[in-house]
N, C-alpha and C positions, 0 to 999 in steps of 0.2 A: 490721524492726519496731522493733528497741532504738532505731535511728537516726531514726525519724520522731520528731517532736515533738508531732503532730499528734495521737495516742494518750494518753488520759487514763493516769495512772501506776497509777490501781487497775485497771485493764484489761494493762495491762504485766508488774505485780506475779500477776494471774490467769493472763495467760498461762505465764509461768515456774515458778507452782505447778502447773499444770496437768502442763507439761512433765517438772516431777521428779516429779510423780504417775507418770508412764508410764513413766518410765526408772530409779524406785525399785524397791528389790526390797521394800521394806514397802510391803505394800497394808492396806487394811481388812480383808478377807479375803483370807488367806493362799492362793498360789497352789498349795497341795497339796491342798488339800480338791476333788474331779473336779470337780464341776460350778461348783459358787458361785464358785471361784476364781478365776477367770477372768471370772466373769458382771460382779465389777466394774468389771472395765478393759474390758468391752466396752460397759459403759452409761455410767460414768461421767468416762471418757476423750472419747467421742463428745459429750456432753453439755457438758464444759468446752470444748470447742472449738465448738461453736455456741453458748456463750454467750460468747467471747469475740468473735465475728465480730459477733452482734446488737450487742454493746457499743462495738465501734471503729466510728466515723463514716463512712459511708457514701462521705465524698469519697477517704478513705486508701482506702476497698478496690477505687475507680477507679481511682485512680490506680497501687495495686499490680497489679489486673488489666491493664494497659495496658503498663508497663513490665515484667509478664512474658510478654504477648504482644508485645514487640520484644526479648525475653530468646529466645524461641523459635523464630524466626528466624531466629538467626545460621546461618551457614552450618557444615555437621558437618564434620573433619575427619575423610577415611576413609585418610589414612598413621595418625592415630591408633589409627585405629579397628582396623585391618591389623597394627598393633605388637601391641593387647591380644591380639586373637586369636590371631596366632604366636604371643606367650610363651606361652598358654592351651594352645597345640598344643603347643609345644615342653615343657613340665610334663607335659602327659597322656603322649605320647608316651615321656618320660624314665619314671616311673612304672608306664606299662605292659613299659618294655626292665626295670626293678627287679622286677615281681612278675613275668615272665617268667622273671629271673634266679633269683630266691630260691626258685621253685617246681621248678625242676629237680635 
């Protein structure tokens, strides 16, 4: 999105407020109060992001849509995939012989 040109910059500028909105630990309502807390990052997060899609040009979100269904496509690498999963085994595995260990 930073890269297109094609996106007006007060639309740009929204999205990145949008973004530190969600990934700020200051909200308008503070996330300790049970309920409210939270109510505003579930309205006002979803909100900033469909007003930022109504506002980018309709030809950018073809053209995004198109180039991430040829994003989607590419072929999965399952040695990758084989590698994640043994470390994943080889941690649990290592962790389970540790509380084995320290439980005896």
């Amino acid at each position: 999105m930073w890269r297109e040109t094609r996106i007006p910059p007060v639309v740009r500028l929204l999205a990145l407020a949008i973004a530190a909105y969600a990934i700020s630990p200051i909200d308008l309502i503070p996330d300790f109060m049970p309920i409210l807390g939270y109510l505003d990052d579930i309205i006002l997060v979803p909100l900033g992001i469909v007003l930022v899609i109504k506002l980018t040009p309709s030809n950018v979100i073809e053209a995004s849509r198109s180039k991430a269904a040829k994003v989607a496509i590419k072929p999965i690498s399952h040695v990758a995939a084989a590698v994640v999963i043994g470390t994943w085994l080889l941690c649990a595995t290592a962790f389970g012989y540790w509380v084995w260990e320290y439980s005896r």
